[in-house]
PLY file of the C-alpha trace (Angstrom):
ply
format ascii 1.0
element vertex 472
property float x
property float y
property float z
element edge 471
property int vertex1
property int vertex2
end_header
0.00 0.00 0.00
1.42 3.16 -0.99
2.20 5.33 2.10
-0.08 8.39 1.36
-3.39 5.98 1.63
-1.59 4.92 5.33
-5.05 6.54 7.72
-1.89 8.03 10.12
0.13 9.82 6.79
-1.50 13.65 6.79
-2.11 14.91 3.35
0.81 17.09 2.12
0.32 20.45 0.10
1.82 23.60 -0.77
3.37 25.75 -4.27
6.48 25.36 -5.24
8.98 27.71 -4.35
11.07 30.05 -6.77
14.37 28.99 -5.28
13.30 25.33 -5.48
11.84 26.21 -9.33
15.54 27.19 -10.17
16.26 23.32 -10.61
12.59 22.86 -12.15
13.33 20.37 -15.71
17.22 20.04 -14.62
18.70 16.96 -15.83
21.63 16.75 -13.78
20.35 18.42 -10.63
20.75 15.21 -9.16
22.34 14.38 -5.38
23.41 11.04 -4.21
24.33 10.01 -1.15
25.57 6.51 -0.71
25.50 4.66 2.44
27.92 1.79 2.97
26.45 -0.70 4.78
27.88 -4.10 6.81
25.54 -6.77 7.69
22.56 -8.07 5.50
19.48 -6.27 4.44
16.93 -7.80 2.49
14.83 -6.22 -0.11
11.58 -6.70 2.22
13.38 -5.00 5.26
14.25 -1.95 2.96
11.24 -1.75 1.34
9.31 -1.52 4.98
11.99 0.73 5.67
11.07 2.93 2.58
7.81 3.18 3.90
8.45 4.13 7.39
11.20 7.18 5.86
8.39 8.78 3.70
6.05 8.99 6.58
8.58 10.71 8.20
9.47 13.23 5.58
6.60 15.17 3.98
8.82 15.75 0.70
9.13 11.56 0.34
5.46 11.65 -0.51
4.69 14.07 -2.47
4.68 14.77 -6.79
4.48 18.08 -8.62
0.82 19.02 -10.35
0.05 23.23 -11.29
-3.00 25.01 -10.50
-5.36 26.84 -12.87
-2.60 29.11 -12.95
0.32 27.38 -14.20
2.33 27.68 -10.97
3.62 24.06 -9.83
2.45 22.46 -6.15
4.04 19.97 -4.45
1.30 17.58 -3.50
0.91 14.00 -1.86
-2.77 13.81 -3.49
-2.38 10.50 -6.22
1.84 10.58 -5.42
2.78 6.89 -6.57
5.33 4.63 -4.92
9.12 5.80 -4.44
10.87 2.99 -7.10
13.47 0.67 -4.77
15.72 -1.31 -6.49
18.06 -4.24 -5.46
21.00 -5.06 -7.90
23.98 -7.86 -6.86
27.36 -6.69 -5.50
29.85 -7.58 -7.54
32.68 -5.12 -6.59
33.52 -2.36 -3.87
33.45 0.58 -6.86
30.23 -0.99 -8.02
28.02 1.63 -6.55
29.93 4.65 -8.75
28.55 2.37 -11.90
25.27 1.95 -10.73
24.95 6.27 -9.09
25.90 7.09 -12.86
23.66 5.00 -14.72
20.75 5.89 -12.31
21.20 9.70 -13.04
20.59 8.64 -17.00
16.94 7.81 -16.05
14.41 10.87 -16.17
12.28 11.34 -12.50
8.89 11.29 -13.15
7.75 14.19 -11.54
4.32 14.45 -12.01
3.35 11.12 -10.73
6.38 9.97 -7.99
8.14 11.35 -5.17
11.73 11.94 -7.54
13.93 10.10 -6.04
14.65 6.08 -5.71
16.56 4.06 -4.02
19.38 1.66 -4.74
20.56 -1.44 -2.71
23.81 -2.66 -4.09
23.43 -5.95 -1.97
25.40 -9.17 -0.96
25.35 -10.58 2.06
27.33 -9.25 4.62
28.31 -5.61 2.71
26.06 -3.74 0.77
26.27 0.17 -0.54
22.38 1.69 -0.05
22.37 4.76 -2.57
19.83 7.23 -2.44
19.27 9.40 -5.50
17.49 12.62 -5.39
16.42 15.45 -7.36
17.31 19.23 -5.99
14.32 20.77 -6.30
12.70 18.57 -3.05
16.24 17.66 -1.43
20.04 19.19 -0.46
23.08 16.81 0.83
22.45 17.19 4.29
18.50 16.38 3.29
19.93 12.37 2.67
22.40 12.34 5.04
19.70 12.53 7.99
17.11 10.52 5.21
20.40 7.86 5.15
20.66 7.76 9.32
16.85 7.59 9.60
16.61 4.67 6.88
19.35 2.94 9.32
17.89 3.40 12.41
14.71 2.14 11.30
16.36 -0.93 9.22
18.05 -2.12 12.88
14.74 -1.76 14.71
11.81 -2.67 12.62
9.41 -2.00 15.74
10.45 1.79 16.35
7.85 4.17 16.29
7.96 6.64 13.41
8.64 10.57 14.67
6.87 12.69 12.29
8.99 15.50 10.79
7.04 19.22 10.24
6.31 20.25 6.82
9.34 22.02 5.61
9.32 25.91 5.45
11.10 26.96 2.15
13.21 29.51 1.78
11.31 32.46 0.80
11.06 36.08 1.26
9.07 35.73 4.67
11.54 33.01 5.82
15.37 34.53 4.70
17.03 36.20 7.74
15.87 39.97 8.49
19.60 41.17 7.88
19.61 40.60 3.90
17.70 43.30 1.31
17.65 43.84 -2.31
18.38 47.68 -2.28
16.41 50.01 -4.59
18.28 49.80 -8.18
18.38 45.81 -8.17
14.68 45.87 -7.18
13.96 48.32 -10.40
16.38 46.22 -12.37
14.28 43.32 -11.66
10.92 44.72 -11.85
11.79 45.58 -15.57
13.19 42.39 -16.39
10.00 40.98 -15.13
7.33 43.14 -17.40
9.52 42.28 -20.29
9.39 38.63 -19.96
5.63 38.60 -19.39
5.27 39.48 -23.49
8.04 36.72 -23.87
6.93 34.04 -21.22
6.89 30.25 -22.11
5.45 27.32 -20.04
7.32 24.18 -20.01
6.37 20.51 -18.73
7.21 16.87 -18.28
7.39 15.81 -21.91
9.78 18.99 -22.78
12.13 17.91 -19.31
12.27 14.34 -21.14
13.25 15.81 -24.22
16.19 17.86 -22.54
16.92 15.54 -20.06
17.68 12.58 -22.80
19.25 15.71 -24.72
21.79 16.55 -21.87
22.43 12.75 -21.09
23.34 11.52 -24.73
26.07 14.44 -25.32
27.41 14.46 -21.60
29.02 11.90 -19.50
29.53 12.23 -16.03
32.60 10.36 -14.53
33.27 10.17 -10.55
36.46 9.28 -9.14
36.04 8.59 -5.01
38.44 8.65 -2.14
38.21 6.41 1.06
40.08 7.55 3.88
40.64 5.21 7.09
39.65 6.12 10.27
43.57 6.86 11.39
44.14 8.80 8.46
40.86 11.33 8.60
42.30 11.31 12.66
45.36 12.80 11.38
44.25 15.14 8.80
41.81 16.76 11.38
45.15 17.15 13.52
47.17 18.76 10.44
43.86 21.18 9.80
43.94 21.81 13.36
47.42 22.76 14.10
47.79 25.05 10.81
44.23 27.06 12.35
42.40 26.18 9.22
39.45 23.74 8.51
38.95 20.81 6.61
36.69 22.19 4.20
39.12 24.83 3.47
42.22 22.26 3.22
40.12 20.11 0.59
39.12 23.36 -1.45
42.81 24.63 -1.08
43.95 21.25 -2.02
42.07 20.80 -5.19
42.74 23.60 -6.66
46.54 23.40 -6.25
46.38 20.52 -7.35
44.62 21.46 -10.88
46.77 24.63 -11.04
49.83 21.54 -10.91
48.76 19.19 -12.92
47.10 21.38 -15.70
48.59 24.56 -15.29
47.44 28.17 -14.43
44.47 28.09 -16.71
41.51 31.30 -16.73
38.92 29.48 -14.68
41.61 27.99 -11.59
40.77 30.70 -9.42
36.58 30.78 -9.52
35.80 29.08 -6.26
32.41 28.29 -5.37
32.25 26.60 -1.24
28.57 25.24 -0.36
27.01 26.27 3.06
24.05 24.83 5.06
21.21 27.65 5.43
18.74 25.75 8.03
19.78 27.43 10.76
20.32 30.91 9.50
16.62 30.92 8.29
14.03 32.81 10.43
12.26 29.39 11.27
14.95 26.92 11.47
14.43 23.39 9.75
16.32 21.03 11.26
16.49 17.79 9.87
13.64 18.14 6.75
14.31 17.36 3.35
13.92 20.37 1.09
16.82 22.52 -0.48
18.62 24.38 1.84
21.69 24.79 0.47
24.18 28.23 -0.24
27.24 29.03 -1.56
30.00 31.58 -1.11
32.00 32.02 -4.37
35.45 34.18 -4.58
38.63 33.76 -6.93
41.94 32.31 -5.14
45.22 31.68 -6.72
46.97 28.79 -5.65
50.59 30.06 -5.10
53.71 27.48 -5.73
56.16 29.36 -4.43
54.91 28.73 -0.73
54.11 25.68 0.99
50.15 23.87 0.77
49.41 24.73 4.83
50.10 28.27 3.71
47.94 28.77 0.85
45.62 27.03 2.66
45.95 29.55 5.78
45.11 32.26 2.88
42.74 30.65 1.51
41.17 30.25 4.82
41.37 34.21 5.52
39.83 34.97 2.26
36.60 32.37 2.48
35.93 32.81 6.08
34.54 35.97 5.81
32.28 35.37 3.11
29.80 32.59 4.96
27.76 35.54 6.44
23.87 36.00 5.96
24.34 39.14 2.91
26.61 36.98 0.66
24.26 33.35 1.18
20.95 34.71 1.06
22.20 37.15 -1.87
20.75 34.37 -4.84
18.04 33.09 -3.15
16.22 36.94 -2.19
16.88 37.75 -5.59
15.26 34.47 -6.72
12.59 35.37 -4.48
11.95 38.30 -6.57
12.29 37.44 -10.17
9.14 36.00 -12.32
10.12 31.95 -11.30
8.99 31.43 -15.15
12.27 32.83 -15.52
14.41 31.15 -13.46
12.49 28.12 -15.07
13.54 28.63 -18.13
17.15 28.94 -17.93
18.13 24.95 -18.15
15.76 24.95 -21.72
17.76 27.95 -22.89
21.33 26.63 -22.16
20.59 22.95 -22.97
17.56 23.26 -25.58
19.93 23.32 -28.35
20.82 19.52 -27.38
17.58 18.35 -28.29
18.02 16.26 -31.65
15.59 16.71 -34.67
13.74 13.62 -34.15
12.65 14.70 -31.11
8.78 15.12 -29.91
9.10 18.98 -28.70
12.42 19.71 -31.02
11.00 22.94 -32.58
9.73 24.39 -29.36
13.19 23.53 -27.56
15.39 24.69 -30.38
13.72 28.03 -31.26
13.69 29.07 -27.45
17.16 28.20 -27.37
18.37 30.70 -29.36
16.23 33.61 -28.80
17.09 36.63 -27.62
15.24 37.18 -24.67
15.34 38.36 -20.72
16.50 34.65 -20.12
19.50 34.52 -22.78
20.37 38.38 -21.52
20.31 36.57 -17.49
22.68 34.51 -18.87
24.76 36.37 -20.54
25.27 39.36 -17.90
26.62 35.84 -15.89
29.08 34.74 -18.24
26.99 31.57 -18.15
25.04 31.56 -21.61
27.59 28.63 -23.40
28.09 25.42 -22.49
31.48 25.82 -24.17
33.07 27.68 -20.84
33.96 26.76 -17.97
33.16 29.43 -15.62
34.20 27.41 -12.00
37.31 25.68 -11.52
36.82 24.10 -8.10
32.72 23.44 -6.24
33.03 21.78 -2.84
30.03 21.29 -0.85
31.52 19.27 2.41
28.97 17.75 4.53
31.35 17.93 7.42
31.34 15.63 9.98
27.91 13.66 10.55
28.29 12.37 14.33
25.54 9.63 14.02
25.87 6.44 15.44
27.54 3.29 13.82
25.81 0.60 15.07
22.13 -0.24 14.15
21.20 -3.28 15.73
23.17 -5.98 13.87
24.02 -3.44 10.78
26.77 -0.92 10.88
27.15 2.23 9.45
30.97 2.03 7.61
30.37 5.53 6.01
29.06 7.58 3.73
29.56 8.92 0.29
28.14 12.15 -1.19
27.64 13.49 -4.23
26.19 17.31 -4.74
23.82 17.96 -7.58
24.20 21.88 -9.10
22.25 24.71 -10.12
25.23 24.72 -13.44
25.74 21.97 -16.09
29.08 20.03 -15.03
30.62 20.94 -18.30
30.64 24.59 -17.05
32.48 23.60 -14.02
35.83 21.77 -13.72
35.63 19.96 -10.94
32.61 18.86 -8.32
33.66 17.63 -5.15
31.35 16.24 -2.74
32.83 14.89 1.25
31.35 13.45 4.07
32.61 12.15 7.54
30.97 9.68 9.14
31.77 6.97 11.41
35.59 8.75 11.86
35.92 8.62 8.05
36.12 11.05 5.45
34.76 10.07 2.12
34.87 12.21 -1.07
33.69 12.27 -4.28
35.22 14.23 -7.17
32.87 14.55 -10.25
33.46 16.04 -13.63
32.62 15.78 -17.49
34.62 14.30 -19.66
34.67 17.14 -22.57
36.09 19.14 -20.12
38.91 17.14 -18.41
39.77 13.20 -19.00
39.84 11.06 -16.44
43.46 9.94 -16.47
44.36 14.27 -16.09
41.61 13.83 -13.44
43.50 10.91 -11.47
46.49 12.80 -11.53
44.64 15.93 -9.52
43.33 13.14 -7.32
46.77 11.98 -6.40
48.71 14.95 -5.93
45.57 16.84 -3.73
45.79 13.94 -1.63
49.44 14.14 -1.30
49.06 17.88 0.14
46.32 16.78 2.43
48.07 13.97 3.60
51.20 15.15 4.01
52.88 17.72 7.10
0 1
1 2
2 3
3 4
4 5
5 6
6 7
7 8
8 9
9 10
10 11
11 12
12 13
13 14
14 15
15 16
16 17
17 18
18 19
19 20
20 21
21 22
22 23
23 24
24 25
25 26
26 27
27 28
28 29
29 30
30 31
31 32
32 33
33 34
34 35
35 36
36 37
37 38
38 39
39 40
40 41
41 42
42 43
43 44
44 45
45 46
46 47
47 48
48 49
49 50
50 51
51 52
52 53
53 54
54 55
55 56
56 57
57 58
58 59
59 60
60 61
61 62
62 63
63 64
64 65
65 66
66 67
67 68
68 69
69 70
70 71
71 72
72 73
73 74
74 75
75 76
76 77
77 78
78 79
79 80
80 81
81 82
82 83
83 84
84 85
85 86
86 87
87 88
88 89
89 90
90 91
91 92
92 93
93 94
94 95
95 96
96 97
97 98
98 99
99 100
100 101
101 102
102 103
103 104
104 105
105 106
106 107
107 108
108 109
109 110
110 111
111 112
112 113
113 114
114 115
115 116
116 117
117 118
118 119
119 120
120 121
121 122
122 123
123 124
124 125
125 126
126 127
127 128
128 129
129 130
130 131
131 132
132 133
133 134
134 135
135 136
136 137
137 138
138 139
139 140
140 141
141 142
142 143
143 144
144 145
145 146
146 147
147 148
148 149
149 150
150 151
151 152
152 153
153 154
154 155
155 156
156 157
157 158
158 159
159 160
160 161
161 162
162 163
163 164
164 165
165 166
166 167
167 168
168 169
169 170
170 171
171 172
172 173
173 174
174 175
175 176
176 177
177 178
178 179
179 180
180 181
181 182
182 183
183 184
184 185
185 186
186 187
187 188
188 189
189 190
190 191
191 192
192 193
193 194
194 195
195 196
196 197
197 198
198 199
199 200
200 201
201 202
202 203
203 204
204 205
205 206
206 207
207 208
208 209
209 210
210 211
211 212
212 213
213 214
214 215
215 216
216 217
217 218
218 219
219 220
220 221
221 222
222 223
223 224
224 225
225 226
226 227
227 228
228 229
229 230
230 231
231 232
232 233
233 234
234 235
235 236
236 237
237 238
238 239
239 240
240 241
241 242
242 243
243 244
244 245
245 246
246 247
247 248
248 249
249 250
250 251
251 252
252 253
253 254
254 255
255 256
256 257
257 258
258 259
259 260
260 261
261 262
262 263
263 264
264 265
265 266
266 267
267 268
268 269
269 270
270 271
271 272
272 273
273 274
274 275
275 276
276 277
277 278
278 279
279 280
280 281
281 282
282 283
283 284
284 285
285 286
286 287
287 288
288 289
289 290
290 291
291 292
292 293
293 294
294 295
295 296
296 297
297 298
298 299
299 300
300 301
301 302
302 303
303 304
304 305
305 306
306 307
307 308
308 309
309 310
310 311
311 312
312 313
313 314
314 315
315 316
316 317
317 318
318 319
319 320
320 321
321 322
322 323
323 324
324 325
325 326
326 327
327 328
328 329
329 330
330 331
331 332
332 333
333 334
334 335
335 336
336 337
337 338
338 339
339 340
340 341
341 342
342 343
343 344
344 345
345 346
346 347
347 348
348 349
349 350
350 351
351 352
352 353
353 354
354 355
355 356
356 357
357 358
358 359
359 360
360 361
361 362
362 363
363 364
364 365
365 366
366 367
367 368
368 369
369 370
370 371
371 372
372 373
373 374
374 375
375 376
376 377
377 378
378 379
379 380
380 381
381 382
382 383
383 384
384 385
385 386
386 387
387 388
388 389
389 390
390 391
391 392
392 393
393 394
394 395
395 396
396 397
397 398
398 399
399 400
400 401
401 402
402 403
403 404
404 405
405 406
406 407
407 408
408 409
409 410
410 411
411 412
412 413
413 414
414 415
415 416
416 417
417 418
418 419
419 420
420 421
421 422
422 423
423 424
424 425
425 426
426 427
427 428
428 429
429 430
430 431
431 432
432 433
433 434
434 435
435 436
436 437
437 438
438 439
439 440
440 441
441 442
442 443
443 444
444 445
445 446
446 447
447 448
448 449
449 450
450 451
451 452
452 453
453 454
454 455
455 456
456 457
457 458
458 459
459 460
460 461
461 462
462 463
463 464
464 465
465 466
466 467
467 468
468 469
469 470
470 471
């Protein structure tokens, strides 16, 4: 029985926000986090498990419909079953196979929760991947979904606490501090009259079209890193002692390492480091699902001359600064106040011109793609109209360190692996790199397309950015 007919599961609605319509039709808006799992779990234990999760979250049970209107609503009204699938282990790098293969398969948004989950399962080991779209999730979102679907997998008779319907991030909910001052607001206004004699509508068949589109001319490739539990010990220590934090050693680290390996190249220095908004907001969410996510985004050169622990003390001195409430809530107020038809359409306009002839809507998705309109200007004021530049070098969003527990009756938490979606196409960004510590261990993922960079130049970064971080 699906979970919205259980008589205890409280029906679910409420619009869409315009930051969460940013990622609306986004193929590759897509987060994963994997846990790794030892001890058995059957496919009837996780699909129980499934069920007990989605009662838990309101944002596990509910699709996306539009009112008479044409603005979209979340709603668990008719929101079908969350697709669980179990697939043999075979290997410990299996799950990197099966995360990038998953991603190639189009949510169906207007009838399903979108996301599904993915037991990679023998025995005594098993990798449980959860894969996500943006618009209803963030990486800390399944990192507490992944701990929840773990305590309830080691005791099948625990009571289900019922999380509160998320709050958004809107204009009523963004911290009092932050404003739009008077030109922007003008600026925007304008922008916003313009587009309504240029608006377009867009729905599930033209997100299959694009999705498809984006998937056939772009492959993803992820290359992970498994620290022990000694070795994350000791690079807290190193982090510690040279008064910087891990997040900003891994950022530091990464790009050095590209500005090594590859040279001083244009886009090296465009940093963009993620931040967790739920408790800056006026109503803080805890542990919800929903998109809570910033970033902070400054240039940094990665100097040679001087040793890593340095540039990563300056690095450190730069970034610090910038995770106040003015530069995070910057986007999302002005999202708040632009048409969200707009910020809609930006993923047709960049990628529309993917979409091959024989497609169903390859006239509507072509001609918007190269008109010049509000969107393509957006774009272009952003440096961000081709898919032909790179305009980030380095994206970390670090999870940090989870502190939930390892053992779940007879299953243990080993760790966990993350990988962040985007509000940018990968090819417009060098290198994604998603970490997580959990049980004492830091995982990371490093993700990146392979127009941009191949994966034995890719390696290479991997190798020597460990070497800094692992090294005194």
């Amino acid at each position: 029985m699906p979970v919205t007919d259980c008589p205890d599961v409280k029906s679910y609605a409420r619009r869409v926000s315009p930051v969460e319509r940013v990622f609306t039709g986004s193929p590759y808006s897509i987060v994963s986090v994997v846990a790794w799992i030892r001890g058995d779990v059957s496919e009837s234990k996780l699909r129980e498990t499934v069920l007990k999760v989605q009662q838990r979250h309101p944002n596990l049970r509910v699709r996306i419909t539009e009112d008479a209107g044409g603005d979209p609503w979340f709603t668990s009204e008719g929101a079908g079953e969350i697709p669980v699938e179990i697939v043999p282990r075979e290997s410990d790098d299996q799950w990197i196979k099966v995360v990038r293969e998953s991603c190639r398969v189009p949510f169906e948004f207007e009838t399903r929760p979108p996301i599904r989950f993915i037991l990679v399962r023998s025995s005594g080991k098993s990798e449980l991947i959860i894969l996500c779209h943006h618009i209803i999730c963030d990486g800390m979102s399944l990192a507490y979904l992944a701990r929840d679907l773990m305590i309830h997998l080691g005791d099948p008779t625990r009571e289900v606490e019922v999380l509160p319907d998320p709050a958004p991030i809107d204009r009523d909910n963004i911290p009092k501090d932050v404003s739009l001052n008077a030109v922007v607001r003008f600026l925007i206004n304008r922008m916003n009259k313009k587009w309504e004699k240029e608006r377009i509508s867009f729905d599930q068949e033209d997100y299959r079209n694009l999705h498809e589109a984006y998937w056939t001319n772009f492959q993803h490739e992820m290359l992970s890193v498994e620290l022990s539990e000694a070795q994350t010990a000791a690079l807290v220590d190193r982090c510690r002692r040279n008064d910087v934090t891990v997040n900003t050693a891994l950022a530091t680290a990464f790009v050095g390492a590209q500005a090594m390996v590859q040279g001083e190249i244009r886009h090296h220095p465009s940093i963009g480091v993620a931040a967790n908004l739920r408790d800056r907001l006026r109503r803080p969410v805890g542990e919800v699902m929903g998109f809570y996510a910033g970033v902070a985004t400054l240039t940094f050169e990665y100097d040679g001359r001087i040793s890593f622990w340095e540039n990563a003390r300056t690095f450190h001195r730069k970034v610090r600064p910038l995770f106040n409430n003015k530069n995070l809530f910057q986007d999302p107020l002005t999202w708040c106040h632009v048409d969200p038809t707009i910020l809609e359409s930006v993923n047709f306009k960049k990628l529309g011109g993917l979409v091959p002839k024989d497609s169903s809507r390859y006239e509507k998705l072509s001609a918007f793609s190269t008109r010049d309109d509000v969107v393509f200007s957006l774009l272009k004021r952003e440096k961000a109209e081709s898919l032909e530049r790179i305009i980030m070098g380095t994206a970390v969003t670090n999870l940090t360190r989870l502190d939930f527990p390892r053992e779940y009756g007879t299953l243990e938490l080993d760790r966990l692996s993350m990988k962040p979606g985007g509000a940018f196409p990968l090819v417009n960004i060098n290198l994604l790199l998603g970490a997580a510590t959990c049980a004492g261990k830091l995982s990371l993922v490093i993700e990146f397309v392979e127009d941009s960079i191949d994966v034995g130049t890719m390696e290479t970064i991997r190798k020597e950015a460990m070497g800094y971080l692992l090294s005194d």
